[in-house]
NUFIRO-89855 format. One record per atom (N, C-alpha, C): residue number from 0; residue in one letter; atom name; x, y, z. Coordinates in nm, 2 decimals. Example, Ala and Ser with C-alpha at 12.3 -4.5 7.8 and 13.67 -1.06 7.14 Angstrom:
// residues 2
@num: 0 | residu: A | atome: N | x: 1.32 | y: -0.57 | z: 0.78
@num: 0 | residu: A | atome: CA | x: 1.23 | y: -0.45 | z: 0.78
@num: 0 | residu: A | atome: C | x: 1.32 | y: -0.33 | z: 0.78
@num: 1 | residu: S | atome: N | x: 1.28 | y: -0.22 | z: 0.71
@num: 1 | residu: S | atome: CA | x: 1.37 | y: -0.11 | z: 0.71
@num: 1 | residu: S | atome: C | x: 1.29 | y: 0.00 | z: 0.79
***
This chain:
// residues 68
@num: 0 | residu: X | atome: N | x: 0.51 | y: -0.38 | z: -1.70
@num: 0 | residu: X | atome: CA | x: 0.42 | y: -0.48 | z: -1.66
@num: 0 | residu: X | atome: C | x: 0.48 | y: -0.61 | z: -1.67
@num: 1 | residu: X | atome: N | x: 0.42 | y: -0.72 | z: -1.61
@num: 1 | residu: X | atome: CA | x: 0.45 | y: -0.83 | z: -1.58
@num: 1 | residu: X | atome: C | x: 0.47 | y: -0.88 | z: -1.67
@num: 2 | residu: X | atome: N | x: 0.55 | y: -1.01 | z: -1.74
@num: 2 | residu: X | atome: CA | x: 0.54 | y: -1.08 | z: -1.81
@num: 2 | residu: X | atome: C | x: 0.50 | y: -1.21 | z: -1.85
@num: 3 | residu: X | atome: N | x: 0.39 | y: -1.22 | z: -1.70
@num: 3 | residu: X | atome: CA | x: 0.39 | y: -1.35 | z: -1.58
@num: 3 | residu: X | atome: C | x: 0.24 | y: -1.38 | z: -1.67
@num: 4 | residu: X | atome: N | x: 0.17 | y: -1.54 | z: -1.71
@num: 4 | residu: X | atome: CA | x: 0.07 | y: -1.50 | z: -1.73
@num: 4 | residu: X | atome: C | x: -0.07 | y: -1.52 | z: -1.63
@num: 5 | residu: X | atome: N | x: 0.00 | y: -1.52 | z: -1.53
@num: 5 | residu: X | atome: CA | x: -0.12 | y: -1.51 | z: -1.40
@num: 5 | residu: X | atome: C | x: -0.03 | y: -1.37 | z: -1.29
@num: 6 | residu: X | atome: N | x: -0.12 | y: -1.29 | z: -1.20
@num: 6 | residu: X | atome: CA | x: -0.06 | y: -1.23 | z: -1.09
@num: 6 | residu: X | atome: C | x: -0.08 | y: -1.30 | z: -0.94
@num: 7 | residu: X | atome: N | x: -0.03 | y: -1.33 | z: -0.87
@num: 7 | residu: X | atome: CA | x: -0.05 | y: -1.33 | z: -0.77
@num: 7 | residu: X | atome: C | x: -0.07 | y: -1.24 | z: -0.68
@num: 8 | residu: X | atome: N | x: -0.11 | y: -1.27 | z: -0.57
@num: 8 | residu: X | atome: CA | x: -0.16 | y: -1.17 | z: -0.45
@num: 8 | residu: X | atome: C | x: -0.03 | y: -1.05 | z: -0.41
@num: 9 | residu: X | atome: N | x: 0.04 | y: -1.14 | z: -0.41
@num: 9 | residu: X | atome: CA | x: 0.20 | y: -1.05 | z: -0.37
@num: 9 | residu: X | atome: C | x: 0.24 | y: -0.94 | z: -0.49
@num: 10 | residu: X | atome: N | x: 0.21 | y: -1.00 | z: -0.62
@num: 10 | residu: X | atome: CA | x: 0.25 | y: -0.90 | z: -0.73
@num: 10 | residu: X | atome: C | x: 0.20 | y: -0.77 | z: -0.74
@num: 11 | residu: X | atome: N | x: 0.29 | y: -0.67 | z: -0.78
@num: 11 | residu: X | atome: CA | x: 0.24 | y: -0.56 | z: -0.79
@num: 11 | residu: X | atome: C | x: 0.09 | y: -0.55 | z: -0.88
@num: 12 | residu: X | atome: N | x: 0.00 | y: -0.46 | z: -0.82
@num: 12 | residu: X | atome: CA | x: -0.08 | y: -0.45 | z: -0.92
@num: 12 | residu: X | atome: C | x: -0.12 | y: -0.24 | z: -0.91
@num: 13 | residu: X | atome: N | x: -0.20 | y: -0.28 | z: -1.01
@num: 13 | residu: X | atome: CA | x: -0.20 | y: -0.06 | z: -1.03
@num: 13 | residu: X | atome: C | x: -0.32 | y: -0.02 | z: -0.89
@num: 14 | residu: X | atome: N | x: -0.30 | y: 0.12 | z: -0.82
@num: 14 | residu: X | atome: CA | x: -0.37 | y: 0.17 | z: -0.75
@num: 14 | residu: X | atome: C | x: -0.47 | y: 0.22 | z: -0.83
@num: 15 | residu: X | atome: N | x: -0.46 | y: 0.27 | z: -0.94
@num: 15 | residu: X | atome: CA | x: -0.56 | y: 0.34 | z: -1.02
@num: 15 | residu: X | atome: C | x: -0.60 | y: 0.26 | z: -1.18
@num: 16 | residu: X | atome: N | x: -0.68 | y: 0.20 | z: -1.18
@num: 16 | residu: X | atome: CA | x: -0.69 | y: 0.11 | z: -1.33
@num: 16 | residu: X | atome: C | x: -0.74 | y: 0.25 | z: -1.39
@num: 17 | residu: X | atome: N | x: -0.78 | y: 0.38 | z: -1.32
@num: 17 | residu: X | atome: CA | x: -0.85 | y: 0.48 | z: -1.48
@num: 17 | residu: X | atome: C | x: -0.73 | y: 0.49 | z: -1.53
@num: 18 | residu: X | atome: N | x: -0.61 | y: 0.47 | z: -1.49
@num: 18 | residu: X | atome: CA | x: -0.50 | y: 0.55 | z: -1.56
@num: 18 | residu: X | atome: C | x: -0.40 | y: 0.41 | z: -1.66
@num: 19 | residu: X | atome: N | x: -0.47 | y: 0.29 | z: -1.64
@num: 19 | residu: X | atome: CA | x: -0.38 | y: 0.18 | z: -1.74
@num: 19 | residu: X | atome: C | x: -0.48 | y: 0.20 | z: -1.84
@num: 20 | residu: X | atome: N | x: -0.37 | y: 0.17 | z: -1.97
@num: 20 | residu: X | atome: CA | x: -0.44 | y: 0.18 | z: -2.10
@num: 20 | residu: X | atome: C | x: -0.51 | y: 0.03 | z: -2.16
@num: 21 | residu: X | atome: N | x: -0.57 | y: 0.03 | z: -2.22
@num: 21 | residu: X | atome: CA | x: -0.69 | y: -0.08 | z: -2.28
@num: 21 | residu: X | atome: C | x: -0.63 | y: -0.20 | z: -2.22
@num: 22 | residu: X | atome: N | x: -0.54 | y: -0.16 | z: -2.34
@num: 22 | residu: X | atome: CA | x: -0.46 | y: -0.31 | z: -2.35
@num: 22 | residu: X | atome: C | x: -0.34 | y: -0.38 | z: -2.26
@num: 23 | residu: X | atome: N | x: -0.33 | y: -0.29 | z: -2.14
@num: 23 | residu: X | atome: CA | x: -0.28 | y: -0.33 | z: -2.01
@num: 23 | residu: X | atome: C | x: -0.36 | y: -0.43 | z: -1.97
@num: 24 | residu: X | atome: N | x: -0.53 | y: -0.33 | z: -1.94
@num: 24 | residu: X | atome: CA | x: -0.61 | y: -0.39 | z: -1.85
@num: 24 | residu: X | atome: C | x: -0.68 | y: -0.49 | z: -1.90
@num: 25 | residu: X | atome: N | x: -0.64 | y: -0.51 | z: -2.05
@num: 25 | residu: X | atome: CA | x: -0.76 | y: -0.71 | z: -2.08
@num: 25 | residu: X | atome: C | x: -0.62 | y: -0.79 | z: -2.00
@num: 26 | residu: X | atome: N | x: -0.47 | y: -0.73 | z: -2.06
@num: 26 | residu: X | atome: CA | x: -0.36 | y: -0.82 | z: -2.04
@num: 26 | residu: X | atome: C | x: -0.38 | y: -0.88 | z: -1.85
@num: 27 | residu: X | atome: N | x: -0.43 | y: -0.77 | z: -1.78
@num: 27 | residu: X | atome: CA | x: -0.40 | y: -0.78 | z: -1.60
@num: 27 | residu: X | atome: C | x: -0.58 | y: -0.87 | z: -1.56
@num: 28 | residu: X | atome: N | x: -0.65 | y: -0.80 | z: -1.67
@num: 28 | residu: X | atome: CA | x: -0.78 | y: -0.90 | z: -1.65
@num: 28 | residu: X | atome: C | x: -0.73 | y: -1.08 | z: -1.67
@num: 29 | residu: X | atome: N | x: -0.67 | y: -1.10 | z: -1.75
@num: 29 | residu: X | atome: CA | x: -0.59 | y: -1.21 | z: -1.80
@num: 29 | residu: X | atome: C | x: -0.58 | y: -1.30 | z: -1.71
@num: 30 | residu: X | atome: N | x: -0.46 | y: -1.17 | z: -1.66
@num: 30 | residu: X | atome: CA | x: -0.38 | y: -1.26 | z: -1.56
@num: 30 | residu: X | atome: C | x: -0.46 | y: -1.28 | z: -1.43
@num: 31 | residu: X | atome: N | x: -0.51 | y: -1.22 | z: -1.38
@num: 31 | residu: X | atome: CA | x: -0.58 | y: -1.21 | z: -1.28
@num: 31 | residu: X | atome: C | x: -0.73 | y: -1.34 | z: -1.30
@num: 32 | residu: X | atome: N | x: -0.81 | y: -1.35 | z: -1.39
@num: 32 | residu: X | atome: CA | x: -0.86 | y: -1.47 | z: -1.44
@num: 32 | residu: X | atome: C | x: -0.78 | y: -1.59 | z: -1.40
@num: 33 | residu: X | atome: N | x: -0.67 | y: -1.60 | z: -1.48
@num: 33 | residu: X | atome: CA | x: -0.56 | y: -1.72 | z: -1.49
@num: 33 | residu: X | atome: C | x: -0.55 | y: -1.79 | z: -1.31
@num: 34 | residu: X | atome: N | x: -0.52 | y: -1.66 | z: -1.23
@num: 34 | residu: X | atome: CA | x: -0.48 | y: -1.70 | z: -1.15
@num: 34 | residu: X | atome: C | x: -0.57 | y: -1.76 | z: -1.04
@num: 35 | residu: X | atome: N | x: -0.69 | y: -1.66 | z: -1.05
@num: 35 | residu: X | atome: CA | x: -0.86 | y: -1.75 | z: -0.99
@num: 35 | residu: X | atome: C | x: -0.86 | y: -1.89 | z: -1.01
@num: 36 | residu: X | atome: N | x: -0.88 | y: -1.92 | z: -1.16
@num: 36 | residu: X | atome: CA | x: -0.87 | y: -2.07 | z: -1.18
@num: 36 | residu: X | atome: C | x: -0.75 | y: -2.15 | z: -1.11
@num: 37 | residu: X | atome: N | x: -0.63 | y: -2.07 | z: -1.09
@num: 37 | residu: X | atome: CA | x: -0.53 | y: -2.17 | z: -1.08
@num: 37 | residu: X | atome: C | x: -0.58 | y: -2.18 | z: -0.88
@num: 38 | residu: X | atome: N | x: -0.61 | y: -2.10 | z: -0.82
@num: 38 | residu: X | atome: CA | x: -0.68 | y: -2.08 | z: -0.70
@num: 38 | residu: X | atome: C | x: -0.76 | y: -2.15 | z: -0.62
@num: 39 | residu: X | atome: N | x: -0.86 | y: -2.15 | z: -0.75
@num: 39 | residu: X | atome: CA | x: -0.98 | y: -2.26 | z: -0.76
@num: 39 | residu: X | atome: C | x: -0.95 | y: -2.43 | z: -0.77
@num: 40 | residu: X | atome: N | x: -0.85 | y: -2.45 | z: -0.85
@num: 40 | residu: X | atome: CA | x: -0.81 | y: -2.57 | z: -0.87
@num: 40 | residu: X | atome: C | x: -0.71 | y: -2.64 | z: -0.74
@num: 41 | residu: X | atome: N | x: -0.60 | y: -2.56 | z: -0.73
@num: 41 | residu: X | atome: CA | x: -0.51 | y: -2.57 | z: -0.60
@num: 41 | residu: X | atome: C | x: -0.62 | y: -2.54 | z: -0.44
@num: 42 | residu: X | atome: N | x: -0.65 | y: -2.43 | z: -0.42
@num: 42 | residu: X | atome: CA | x: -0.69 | y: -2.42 | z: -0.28
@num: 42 | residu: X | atome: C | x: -0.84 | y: -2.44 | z: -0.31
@num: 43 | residu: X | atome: N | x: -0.92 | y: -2.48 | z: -0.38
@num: 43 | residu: X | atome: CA | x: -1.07 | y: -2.48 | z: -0.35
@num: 43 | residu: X | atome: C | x: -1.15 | y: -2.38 | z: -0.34
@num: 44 | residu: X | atome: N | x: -1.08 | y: -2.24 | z: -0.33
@num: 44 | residu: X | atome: CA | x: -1.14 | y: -2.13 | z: -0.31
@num: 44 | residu: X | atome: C | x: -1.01 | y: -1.99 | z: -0.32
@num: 45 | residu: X | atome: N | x: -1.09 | y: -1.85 | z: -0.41
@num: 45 | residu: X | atome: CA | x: -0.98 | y: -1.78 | z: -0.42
@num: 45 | residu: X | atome: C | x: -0.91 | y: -1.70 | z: -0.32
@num: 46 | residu: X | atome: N | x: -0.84 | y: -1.61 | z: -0.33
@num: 46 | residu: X | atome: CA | x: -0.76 | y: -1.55 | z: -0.22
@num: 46 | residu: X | atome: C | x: -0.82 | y: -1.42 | z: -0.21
@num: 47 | residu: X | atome: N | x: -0.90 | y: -1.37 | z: -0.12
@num: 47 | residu: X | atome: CA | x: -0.94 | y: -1.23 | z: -0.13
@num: 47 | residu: X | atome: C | x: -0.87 | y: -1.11 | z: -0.19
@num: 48 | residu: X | atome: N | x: -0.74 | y: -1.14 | z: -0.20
@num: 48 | residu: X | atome: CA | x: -0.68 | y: -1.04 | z: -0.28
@num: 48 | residu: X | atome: C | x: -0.69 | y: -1.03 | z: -0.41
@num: 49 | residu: X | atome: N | x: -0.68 | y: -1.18 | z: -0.49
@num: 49 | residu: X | atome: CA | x: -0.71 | y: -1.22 | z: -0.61
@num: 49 | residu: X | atome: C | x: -0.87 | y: -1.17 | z: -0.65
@num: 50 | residu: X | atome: N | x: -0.95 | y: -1.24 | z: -0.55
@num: 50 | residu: X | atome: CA | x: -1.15 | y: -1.15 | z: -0.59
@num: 50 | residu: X | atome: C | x: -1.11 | y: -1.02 | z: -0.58
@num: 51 | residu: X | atome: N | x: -1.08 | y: -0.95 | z: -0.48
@num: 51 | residu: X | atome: CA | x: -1.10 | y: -0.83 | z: -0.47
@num: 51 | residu: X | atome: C | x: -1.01 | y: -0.73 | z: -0.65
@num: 52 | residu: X | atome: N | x: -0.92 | y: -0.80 | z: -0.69
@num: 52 | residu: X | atome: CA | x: -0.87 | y: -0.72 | z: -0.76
@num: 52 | residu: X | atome: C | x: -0.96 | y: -0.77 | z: -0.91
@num: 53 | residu: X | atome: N | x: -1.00 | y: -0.86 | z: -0.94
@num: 53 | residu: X | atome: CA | x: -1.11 | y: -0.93 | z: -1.01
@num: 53 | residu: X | atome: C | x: -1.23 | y: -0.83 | z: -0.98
@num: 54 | residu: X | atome: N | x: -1.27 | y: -0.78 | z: -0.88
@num: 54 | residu: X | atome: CA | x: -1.39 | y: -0.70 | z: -0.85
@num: 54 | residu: X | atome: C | x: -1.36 | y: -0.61 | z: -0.94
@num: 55 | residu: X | atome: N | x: -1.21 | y: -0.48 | z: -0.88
@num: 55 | residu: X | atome: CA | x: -1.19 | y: -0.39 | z: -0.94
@num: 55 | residu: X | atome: C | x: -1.20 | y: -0.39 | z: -1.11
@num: 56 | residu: X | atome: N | x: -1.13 | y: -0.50 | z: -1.17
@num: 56 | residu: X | atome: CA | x: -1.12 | y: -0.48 | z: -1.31
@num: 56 | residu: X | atome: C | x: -1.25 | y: -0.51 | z: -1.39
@num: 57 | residu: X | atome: N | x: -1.36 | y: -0.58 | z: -1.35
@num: 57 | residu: X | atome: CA | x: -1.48 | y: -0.55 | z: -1.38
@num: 57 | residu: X | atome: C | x: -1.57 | y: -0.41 | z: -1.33
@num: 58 | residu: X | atome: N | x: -1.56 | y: -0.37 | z: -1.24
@num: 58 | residu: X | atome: CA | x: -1.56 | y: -0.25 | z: -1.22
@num: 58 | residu: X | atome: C | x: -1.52 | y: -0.15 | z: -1.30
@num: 59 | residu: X | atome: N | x: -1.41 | y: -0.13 | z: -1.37
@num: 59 | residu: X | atome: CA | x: -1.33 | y: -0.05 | z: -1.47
@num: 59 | residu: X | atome: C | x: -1.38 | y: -0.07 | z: -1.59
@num: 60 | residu: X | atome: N | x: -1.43 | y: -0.20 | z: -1.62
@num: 60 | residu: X | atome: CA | x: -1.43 | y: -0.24 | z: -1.76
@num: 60 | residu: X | atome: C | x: -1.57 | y: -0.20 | z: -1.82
@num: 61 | residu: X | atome: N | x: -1.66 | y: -0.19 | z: -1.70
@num: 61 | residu: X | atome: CA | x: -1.79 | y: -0.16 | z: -1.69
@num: 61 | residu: X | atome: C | x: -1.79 | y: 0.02 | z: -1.69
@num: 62 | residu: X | atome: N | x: -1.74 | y: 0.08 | z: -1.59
@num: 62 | residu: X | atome: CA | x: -1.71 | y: 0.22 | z: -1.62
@num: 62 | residu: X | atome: C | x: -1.64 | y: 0.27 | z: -1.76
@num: 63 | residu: X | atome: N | x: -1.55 | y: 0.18 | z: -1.79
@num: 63 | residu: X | atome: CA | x: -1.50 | y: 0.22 | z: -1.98
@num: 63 | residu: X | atome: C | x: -1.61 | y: 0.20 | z: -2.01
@num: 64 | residu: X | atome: N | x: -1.72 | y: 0.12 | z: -2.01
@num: 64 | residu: X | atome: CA | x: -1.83 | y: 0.11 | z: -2.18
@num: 64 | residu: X | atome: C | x: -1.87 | y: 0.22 | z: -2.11
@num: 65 | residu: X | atome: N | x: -1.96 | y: 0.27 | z: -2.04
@num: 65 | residu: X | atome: CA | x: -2.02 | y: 0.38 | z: -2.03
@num: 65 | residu: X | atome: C | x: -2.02 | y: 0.51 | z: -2.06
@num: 66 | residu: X | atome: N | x: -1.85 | y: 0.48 | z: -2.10
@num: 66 | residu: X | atome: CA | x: -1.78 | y: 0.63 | z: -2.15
@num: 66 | residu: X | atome: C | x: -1.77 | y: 0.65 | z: -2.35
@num: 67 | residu: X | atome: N | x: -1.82 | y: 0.50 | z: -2.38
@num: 67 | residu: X | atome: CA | x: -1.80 | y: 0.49 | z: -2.51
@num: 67 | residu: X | atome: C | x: -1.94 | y: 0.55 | z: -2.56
***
């Protein structure tokens, strides 16, 4: 995994979040946060790639509680 603390659009990110472990996914929610703001601040608005992968990892995070 990255060492980066934001991802960009271009960076790899996982096809499958059921299969990244906890503590991947707060680390990729992180970055992916980080990068919105940095989005928000520079272009005024985020990059659909950046929402869309922001969609997914709330989506995941919400399917984890459900399983606890």
């Amino acid at each position: 995994m990255s060492e980066k603390l934001h991802l960009t659009p271009e960076d790899e990110f996982p096809e499958d979040l059921s299969k990244v472990e906890d503590t991947e996914l707060q680390v990729l929610d992180s970055q992916i946060q980080r990068q919105l703001d940095y989005e928000y601040v520079a272009d005024g608005e985020p990059n659909p790639e950046t929402e869309f992968r922001h969609f997914d990892l709330d989506e995941e995070f919400t399917e984890r509680d459900k399983r606890d």
